[in-house]
Residue frames as qw, qx, qy, qz and C-alpha x, y, z in Angstrom:
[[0.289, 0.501, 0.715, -0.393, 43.57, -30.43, -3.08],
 [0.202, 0.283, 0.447, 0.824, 41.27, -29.10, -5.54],
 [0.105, -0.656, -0.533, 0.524, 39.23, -26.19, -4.38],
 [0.009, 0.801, 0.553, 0.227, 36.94, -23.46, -5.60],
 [0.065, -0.118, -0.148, 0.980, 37.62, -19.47, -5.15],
 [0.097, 0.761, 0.628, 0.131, 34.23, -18.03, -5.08],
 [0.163, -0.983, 0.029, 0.073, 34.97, -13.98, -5.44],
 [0.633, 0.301, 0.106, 0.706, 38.31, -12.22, -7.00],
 [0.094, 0.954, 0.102, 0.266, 38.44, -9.53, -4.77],
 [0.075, 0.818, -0.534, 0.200, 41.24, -8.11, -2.73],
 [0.558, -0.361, 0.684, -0.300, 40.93, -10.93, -0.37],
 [0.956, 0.046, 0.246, -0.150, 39.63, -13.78, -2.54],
 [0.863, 0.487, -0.117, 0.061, 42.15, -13.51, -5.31],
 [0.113, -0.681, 0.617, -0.378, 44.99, -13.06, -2.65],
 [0.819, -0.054, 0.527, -0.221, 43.75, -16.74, -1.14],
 [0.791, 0.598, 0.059, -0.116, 44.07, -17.83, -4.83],
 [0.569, 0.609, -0.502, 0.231, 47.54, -17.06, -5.26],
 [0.312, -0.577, 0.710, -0.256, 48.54, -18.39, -1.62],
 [0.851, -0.043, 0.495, -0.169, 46.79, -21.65, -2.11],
 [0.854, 0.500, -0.142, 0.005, 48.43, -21.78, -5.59],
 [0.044, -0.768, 0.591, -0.244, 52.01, -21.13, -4.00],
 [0.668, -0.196, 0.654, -0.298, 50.95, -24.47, -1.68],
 [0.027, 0.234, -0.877, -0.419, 50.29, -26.53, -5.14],
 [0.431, 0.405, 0.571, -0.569, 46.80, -26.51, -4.87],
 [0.114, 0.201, 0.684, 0.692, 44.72, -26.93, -8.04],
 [0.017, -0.336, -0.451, 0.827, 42.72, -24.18, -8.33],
 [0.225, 0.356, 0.654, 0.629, 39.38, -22.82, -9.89],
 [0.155, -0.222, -0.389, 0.881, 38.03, -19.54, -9.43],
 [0.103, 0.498, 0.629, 0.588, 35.53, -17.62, -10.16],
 [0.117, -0.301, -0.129, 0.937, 34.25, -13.87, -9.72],
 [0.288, 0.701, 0.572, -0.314, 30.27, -12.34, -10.54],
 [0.355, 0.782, -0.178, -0.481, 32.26, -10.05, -13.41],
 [0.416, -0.182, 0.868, 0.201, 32.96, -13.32, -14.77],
 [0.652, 0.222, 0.011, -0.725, 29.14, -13.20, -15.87],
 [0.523, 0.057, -0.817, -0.237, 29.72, -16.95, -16.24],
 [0.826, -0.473, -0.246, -0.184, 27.60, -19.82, -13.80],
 [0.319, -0.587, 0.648, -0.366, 29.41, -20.28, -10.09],
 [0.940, 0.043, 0.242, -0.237, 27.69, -23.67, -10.33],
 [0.892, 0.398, -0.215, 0.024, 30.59, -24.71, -12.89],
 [0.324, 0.651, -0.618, 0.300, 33.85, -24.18, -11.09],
 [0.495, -0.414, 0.666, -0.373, 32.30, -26.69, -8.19],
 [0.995, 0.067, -0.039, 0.070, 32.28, -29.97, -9.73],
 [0.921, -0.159, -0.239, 0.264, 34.52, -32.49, -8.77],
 [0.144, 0.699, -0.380, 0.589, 36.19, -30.01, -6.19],
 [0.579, 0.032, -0.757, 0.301, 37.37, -31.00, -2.87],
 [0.333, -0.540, -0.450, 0.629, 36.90, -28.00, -0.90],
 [0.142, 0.734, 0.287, 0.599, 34.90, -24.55, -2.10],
 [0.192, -0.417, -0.243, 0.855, 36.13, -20.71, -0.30],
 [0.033, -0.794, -0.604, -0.061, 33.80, -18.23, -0.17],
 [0.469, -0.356, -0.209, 0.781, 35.14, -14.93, -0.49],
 [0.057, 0.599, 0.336, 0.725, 32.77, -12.68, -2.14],
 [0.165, -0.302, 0.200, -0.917, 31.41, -9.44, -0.37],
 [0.166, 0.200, 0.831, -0.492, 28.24, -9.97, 2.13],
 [0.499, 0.322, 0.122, -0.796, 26.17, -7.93, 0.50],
 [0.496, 0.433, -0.501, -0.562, 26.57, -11.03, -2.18],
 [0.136, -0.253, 0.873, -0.394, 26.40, -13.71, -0.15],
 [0.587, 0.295, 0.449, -0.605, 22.19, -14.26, -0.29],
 [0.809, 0.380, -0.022, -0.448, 21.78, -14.22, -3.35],
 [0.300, 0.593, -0.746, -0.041, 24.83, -16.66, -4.42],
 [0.171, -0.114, 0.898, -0.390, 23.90, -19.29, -1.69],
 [0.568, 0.374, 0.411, -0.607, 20.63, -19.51, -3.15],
 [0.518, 0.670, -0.349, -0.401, 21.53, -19.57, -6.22],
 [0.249, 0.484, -0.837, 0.044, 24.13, -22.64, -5.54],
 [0.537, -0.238, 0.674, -0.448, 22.00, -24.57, -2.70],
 [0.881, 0.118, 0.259, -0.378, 20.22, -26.80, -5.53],
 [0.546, 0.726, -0.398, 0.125, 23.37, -27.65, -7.01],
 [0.556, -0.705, 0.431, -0.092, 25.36, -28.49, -4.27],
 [0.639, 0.313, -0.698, 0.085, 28.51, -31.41, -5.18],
 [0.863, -0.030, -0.498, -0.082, 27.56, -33.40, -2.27],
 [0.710, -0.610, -0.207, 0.285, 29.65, -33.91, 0.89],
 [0.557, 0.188, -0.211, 0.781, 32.40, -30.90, -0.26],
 [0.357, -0.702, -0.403, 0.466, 32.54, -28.38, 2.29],
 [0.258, 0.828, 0.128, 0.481, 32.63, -24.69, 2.09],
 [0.421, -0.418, -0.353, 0.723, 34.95, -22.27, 4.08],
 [0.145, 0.903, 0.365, 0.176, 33.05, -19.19, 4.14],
 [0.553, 0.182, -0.027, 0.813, 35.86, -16.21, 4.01],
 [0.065, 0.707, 0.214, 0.671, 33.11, -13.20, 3.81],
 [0.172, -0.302, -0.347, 0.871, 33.41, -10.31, 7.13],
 [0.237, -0.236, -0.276, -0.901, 29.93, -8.80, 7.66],
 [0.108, 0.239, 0.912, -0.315, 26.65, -9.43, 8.80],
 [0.009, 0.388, 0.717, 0.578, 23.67, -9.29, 6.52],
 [0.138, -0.031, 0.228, -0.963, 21.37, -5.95, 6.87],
 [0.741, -0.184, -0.446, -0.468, 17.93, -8.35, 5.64],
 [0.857, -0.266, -0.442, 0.014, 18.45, -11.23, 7.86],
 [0.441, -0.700, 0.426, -0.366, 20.80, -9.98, 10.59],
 [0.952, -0.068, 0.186, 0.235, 22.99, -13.42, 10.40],
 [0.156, -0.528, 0.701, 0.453, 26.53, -13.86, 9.08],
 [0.513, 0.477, -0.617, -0.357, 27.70, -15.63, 6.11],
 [0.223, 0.111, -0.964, -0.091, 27.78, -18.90, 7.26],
 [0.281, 0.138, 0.774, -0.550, 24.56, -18.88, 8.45],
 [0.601, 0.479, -0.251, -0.588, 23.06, -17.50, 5.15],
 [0.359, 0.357, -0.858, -0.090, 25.35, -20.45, 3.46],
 [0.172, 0.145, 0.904, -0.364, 23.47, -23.02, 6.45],
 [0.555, 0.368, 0.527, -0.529, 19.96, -22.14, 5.83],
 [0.594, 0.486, -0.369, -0.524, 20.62, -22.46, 1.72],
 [0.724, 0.237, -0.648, -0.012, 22.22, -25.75, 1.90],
 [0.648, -0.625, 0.183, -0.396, 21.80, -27.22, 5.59],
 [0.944, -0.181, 0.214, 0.176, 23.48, -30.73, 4.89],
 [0.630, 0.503, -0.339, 0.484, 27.37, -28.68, 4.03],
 [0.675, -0.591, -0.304, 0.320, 29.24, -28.88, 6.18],
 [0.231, 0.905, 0.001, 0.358, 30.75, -25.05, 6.72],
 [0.668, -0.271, -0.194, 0.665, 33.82, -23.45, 8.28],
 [0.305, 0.912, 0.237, 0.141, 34.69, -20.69, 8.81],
 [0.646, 0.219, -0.065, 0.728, 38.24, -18.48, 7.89],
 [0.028, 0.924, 0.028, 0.380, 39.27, -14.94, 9.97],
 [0.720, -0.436, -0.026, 0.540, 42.10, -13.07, 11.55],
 [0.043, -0.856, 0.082, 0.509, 44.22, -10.40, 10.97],
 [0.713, 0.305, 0.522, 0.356, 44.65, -10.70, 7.27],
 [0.093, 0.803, 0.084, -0.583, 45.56, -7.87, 5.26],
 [0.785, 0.501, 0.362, -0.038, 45.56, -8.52, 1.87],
 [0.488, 0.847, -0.147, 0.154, 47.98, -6.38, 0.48],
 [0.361, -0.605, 0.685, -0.187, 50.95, -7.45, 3.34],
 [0.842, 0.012, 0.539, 0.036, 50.00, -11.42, 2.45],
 [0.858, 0.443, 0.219, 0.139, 50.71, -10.50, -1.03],
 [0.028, 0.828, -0.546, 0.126, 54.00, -8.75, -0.38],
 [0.727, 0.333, -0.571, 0.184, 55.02, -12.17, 1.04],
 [0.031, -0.364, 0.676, -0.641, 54.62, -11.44, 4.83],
 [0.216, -0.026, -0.930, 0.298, 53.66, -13.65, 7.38],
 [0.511, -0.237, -0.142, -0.814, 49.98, -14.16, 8.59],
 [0.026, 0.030, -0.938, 0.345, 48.13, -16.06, 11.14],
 [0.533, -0.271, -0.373, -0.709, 44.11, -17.32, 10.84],
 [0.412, -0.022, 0.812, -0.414, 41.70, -19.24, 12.78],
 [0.390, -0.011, -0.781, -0.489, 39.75, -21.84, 10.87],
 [0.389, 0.033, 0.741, -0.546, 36.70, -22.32, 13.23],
 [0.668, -0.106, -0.392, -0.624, 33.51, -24.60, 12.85],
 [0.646, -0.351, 0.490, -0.468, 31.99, -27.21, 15.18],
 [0.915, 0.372, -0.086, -0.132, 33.32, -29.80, 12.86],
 [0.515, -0.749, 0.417, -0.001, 36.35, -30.26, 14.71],
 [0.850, -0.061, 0.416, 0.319, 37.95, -33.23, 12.72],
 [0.487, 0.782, 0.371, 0.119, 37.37, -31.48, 9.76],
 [0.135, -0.968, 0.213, 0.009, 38.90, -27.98, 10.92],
 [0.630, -0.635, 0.399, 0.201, 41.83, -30.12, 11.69],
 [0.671, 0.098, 0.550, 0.487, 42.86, -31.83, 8.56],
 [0.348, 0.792, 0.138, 0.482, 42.11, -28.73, 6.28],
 [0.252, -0.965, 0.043, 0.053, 44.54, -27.06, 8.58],
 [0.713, -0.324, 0.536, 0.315, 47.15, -29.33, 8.22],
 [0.638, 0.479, 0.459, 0.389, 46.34, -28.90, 4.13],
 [0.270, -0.834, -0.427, 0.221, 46.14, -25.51, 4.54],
 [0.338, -0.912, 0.179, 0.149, 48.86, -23.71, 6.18],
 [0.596, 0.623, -0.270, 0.429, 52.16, -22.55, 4.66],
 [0.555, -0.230, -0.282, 0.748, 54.76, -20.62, 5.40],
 [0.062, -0.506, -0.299, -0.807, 52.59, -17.36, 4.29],
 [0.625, -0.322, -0.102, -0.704, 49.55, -18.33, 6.53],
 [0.179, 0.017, -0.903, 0.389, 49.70, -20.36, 9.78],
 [0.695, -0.442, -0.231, -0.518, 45.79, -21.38, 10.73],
 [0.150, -0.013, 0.840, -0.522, 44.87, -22.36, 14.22],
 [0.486, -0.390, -0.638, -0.451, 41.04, -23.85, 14.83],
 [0.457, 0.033, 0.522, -0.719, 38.41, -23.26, 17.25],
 [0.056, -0.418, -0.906, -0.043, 35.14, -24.61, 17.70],
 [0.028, -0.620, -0.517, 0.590, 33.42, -21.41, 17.61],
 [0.247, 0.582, 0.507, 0.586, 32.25, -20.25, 14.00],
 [0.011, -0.911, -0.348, -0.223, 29.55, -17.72, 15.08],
 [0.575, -0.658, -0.050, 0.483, 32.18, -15.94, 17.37],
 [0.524, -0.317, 0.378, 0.694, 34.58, -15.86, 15.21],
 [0.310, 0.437, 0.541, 0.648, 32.51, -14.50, 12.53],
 [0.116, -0.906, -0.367, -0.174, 30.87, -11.85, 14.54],
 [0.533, -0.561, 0.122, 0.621, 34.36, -10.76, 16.03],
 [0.495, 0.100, 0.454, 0.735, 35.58, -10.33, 12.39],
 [0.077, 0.756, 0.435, 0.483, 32.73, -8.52, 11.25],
 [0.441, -0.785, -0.425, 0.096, 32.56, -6.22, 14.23],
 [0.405, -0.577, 0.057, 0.707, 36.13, -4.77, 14.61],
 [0.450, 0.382, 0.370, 0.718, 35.43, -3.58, 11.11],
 [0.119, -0.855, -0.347, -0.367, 33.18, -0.75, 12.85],
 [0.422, -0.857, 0.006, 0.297, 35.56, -0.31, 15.35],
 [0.492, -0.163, 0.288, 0.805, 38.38, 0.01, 12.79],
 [0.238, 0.693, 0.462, 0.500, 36.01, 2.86, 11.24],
 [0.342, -0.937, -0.075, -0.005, 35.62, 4.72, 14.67],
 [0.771, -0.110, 0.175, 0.602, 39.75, 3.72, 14.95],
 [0.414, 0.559, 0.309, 0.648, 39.98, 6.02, 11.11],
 [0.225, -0.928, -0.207, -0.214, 37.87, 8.90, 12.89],
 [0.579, -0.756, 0.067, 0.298, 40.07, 9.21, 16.28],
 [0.561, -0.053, 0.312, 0.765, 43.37, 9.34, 14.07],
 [0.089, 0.704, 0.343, 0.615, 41.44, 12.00, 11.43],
 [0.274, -0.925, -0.107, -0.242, 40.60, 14.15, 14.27],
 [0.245, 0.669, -0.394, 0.581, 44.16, 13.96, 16.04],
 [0.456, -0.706, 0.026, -0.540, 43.33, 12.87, 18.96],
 [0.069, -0.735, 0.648, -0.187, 46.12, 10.86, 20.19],
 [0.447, 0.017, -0.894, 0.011, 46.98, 7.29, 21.87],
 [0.007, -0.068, 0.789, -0.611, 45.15, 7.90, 24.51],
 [0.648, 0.220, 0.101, -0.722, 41.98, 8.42, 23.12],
 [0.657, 0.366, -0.577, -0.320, 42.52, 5.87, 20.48],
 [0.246, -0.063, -0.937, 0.239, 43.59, 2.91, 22.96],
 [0.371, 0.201, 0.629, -0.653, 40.34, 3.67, 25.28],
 [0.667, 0.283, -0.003, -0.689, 38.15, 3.85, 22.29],
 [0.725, 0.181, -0.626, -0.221, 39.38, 0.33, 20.96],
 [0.072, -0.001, 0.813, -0.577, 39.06, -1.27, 24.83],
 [0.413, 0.237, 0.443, -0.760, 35.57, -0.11, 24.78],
 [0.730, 0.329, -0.199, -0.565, 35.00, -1.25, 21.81],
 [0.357, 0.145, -0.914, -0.126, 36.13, -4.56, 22.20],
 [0.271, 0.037, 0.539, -0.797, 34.35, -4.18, 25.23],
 [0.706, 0.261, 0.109, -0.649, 30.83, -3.93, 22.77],
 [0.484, 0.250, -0.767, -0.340, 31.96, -6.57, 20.34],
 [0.096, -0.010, -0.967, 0.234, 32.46, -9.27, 23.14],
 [0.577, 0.142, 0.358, -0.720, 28.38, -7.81, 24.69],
 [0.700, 0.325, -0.031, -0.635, 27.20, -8.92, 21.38],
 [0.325, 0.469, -0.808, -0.148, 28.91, -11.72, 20.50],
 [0.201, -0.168, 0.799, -0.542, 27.81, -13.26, 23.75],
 [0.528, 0.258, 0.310, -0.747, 24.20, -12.66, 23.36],
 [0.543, 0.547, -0.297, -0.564, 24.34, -14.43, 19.96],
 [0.982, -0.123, 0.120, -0.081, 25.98, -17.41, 21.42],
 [0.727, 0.445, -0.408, 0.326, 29.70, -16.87, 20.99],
 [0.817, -0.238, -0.267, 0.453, 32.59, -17.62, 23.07],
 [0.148, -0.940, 0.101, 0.292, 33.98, -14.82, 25.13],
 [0.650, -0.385, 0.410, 0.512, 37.51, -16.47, 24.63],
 [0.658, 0.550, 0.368, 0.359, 37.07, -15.98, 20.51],
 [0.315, 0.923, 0.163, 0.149, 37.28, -12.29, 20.94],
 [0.311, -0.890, 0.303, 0.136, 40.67, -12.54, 22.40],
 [0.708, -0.150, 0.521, 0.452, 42.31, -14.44, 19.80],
 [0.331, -0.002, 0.635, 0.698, 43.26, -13.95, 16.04],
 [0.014, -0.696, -0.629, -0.346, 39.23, -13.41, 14.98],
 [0.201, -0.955, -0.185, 0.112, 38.81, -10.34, 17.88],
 [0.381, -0.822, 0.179, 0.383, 41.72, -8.68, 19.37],
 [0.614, -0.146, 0.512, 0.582, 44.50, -9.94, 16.60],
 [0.299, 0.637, 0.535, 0.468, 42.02, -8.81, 13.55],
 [0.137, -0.953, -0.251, 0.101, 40.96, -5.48, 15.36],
 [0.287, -0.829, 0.146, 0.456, 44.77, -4.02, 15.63],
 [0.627, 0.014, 0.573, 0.527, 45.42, -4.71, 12.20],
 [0.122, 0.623, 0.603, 0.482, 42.71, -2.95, 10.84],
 [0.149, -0.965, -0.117, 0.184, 42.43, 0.07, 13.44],
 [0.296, -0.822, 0.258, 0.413, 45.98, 1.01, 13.00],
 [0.410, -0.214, 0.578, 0.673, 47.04, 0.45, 9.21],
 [0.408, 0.562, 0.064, -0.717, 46.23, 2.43, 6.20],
 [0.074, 0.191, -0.874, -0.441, 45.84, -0.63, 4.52],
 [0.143, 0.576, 0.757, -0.274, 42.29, -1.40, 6.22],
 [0.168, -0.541, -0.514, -0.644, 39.30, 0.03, 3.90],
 [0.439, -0.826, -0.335, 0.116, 37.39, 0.52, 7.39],
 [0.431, -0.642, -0.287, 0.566, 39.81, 2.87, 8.95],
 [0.145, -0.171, 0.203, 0.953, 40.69, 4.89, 5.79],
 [0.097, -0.549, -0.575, -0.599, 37.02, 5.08, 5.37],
 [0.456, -0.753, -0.326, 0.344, 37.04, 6.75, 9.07],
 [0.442, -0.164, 0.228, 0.852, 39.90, 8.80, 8.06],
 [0.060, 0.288, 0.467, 0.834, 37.78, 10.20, 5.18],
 [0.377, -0.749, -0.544, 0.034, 34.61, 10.79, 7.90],
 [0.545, -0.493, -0.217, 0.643, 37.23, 13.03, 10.05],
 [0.191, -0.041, 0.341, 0.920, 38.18, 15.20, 7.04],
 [0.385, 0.348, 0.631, -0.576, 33.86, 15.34, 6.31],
 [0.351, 0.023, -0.775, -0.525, 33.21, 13.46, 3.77],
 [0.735, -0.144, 0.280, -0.600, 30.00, 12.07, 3.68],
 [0.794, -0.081, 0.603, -0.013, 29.46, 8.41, 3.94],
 [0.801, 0.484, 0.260, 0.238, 29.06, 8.19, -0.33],
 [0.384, 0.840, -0.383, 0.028, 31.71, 10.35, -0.73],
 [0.320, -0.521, 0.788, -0.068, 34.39, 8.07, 1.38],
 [0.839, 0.197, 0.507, -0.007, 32.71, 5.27, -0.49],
 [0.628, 0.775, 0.071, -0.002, 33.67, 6.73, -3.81],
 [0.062, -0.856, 0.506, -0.084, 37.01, 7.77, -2.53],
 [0.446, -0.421, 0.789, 0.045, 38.20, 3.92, -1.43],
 [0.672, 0.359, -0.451, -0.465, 36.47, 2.37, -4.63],
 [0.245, 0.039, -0.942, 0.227, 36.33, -0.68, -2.89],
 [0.682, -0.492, -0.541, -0.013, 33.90, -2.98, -0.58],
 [0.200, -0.288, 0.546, -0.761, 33.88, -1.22, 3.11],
 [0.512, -0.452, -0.668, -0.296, 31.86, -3.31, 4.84],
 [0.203, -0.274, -0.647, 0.682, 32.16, -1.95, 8.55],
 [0.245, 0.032, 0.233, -0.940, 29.35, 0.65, 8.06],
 [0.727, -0.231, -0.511, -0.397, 26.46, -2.30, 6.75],
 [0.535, -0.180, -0.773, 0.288, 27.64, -3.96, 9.75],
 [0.200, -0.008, -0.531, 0.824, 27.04, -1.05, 11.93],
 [0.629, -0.057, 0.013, -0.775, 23.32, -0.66, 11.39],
 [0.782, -0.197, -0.522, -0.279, 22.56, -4.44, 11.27],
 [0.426, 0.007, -0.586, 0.690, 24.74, -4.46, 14.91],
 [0.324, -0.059, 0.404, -0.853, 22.23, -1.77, 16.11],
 [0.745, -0.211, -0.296, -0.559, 19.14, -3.49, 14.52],
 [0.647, -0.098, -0.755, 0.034, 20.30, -6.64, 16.93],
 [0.260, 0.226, -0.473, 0.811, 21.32, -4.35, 19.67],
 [0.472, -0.094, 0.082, -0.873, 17.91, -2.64, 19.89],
 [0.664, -0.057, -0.662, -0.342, 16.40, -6.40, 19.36],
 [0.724, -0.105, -0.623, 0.277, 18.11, -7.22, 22.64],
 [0.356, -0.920, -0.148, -0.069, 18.06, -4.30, 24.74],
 [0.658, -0.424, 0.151, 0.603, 21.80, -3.63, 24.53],
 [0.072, 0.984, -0.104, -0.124, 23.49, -0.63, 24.08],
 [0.822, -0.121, 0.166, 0.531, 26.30, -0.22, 22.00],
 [0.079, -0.912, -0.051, 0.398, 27.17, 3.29, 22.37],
 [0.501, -0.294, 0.631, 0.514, 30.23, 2.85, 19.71],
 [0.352, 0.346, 0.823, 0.281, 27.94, 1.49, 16.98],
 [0.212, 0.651, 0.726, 0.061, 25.95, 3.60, 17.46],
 [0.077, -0.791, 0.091, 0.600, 27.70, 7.07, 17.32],
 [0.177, -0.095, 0.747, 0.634, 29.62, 5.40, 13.42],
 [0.253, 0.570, 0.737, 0.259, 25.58, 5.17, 12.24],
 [0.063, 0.947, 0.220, -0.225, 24.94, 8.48, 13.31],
 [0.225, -0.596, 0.355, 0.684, 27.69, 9.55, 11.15],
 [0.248, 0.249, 0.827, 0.438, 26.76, 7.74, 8.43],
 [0.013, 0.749, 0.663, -0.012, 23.08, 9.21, 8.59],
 [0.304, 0.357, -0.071, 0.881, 25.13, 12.68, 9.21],
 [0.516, -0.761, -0.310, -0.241, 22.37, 13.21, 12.25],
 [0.646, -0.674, 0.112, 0.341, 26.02, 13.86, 14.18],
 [0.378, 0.810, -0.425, 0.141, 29.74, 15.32, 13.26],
 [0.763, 0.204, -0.506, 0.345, 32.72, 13.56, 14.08],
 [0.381, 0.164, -0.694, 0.589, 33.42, 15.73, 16.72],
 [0.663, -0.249, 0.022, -0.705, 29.73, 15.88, 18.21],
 [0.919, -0.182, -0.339, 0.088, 30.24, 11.54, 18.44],
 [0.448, 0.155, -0.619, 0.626, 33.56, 12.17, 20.40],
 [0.137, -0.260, 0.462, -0.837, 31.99, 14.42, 22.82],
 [0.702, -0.126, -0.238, -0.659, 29.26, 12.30, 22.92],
 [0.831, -0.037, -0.486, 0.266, 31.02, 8.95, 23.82],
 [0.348, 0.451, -0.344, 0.746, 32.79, 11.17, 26.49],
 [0.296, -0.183, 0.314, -0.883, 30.15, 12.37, 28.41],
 [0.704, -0.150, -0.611, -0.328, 28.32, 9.29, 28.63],
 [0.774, -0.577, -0.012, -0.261, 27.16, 8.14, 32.23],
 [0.221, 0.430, -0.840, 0.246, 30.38, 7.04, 34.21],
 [0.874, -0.245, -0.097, -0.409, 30.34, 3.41, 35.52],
 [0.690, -0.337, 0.609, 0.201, 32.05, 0.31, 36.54],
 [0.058, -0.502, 0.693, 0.513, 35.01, -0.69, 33.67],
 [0.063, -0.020, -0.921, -0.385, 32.87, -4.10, 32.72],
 [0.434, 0.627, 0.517, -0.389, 29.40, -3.19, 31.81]]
């Protein structure tokens, strides 16, 4: 196939060299390019989407009057936009309504795919034929995709365990063992699935490759930006200093304020979410959120 990288970071230009591995013909392209995005999509078959969220808006705009016609887009990015409160492929829907969009997540670590180890995705979208034959193009031996039919899920899973692989960073920083650390990622899958629901995804998503598979990749390796940006919370750094420290995209703390702004939209409580903002904001210490999450109201297990 011939197909479009949009974004050369850890993740896009890691896609890049798997799909070249596959014999793809490939054309990328990356915003410190300072060249047009608009040129590397003609006569392509299939365009990925793997720039940051925060870059998402304006890029989809920027491309929607342009479009090449019936080639589809698989949207790669993990987040949810702090203006509009949507994911990426919804941003990518309302610029250009007639592409048809997919969307790519799972436990992916970027730096383990390019070592040459083994990796499993889901390739969801409600385009079901579609999903199927660009799996079949797809998948190596690197990267084995499965498909759903459940985009938003699967994008709001992805985006989500980044905040619990931040709280994840914390519980390790502070020492506090497996026992804390397995309750606190329960409960937090716990909040993902709430919201997911509410938004119109599938419980089932959050127990495949997009929820549960992504989530223990990223809480428990110090290859995940989210958890060694928890890590650096524990020690007390503030938020811009643990930015500065991973010199990289983190995207689990944007997600965790646009996660409360829905939360509070909907009357749901996501006690998780909302202890990682109050770090961020520094209106709490690390170990002021444990004791906080602790002493919360006891209830039944699924509420």
């Amino acid at each position: 196939m011939r197909i479009a990288v949009l974004g050369q970071g850890a993740w896009g230009r890691t896609l890049a060299s798997v799909l070249r591995q596959q014999g793809h013909e490939l054309a990328v392209w990356s915003r410190s390019h300072g060249s047009d995005p608009a040129a590397v999509l003609q006569r392509q078959d299939l365009v990925l989407s793997a720039v940051a969220m925060a870059g998402v808006p304006a890029l989809a705009q920027q491309l929607s009057a342009g479009w090449p016609g019936a080639v589809p887009l698989v949207s790669c990015s993990k987040g949810i936009d702090l203006q509009q409160h949507c994911t990426a492929s919804q941003l990518w829907q309302q610029a250009i309504p007639s592409m048809a969009c997919l969307v790519l997540s799972g436990p992916n670590l970027a730096a383990e795919l390019d070592q040459g180890l083994p990796a499993a995705s889901v390739l969801a979208s409600i385009h079901t034929e579609l999903a199927s034959e660009l799996q079949r193009q797809l998948s190596s031996q690197r990267l084995r995709l499965y498909t759903n039919a459940d985009p938003i899920g699967t994008e709001l899973a992805g985006a989500l365990k980044n905040v619990m692989a931040v709280a994840a960073g914390i519980c390790d920083g502070l020492g506090l063992g497996a026992n804390a650390k397995a309750s606190l990622l329960t409960r937090g899958l716990a909040e993902m699935g709430r919201l997911s629901q509410l938004l119109g995804g599938d419980p089932a998503t959050l127990y495949g490759l997009a929820g549960l598979g992504d989530l223990l990749a990223t809480a428990n390796s110090p290859l995940s930006r989210n958890y060694r940006f928890g890590l650096h919370l524990a020690e007390g750094d503030s938020a811009a200093a643990a930015f500065t420290r991973i010199g990289a995209t983190v995207e689990g703390p944007a997600t965790a304020e646009a996660a409360l702004v829905l939360a509070h939209r909907h009357a749901l409580h996501l006690p998780i979410c909302e202890q990682v903002v109050g770090l961020l904001q520094r209106r709490n210490t690390p170990q002021e959120a444990v004791r906080a999450l602790m002493e919360r109201d006891l209830r039944r297990e699924w509420v």
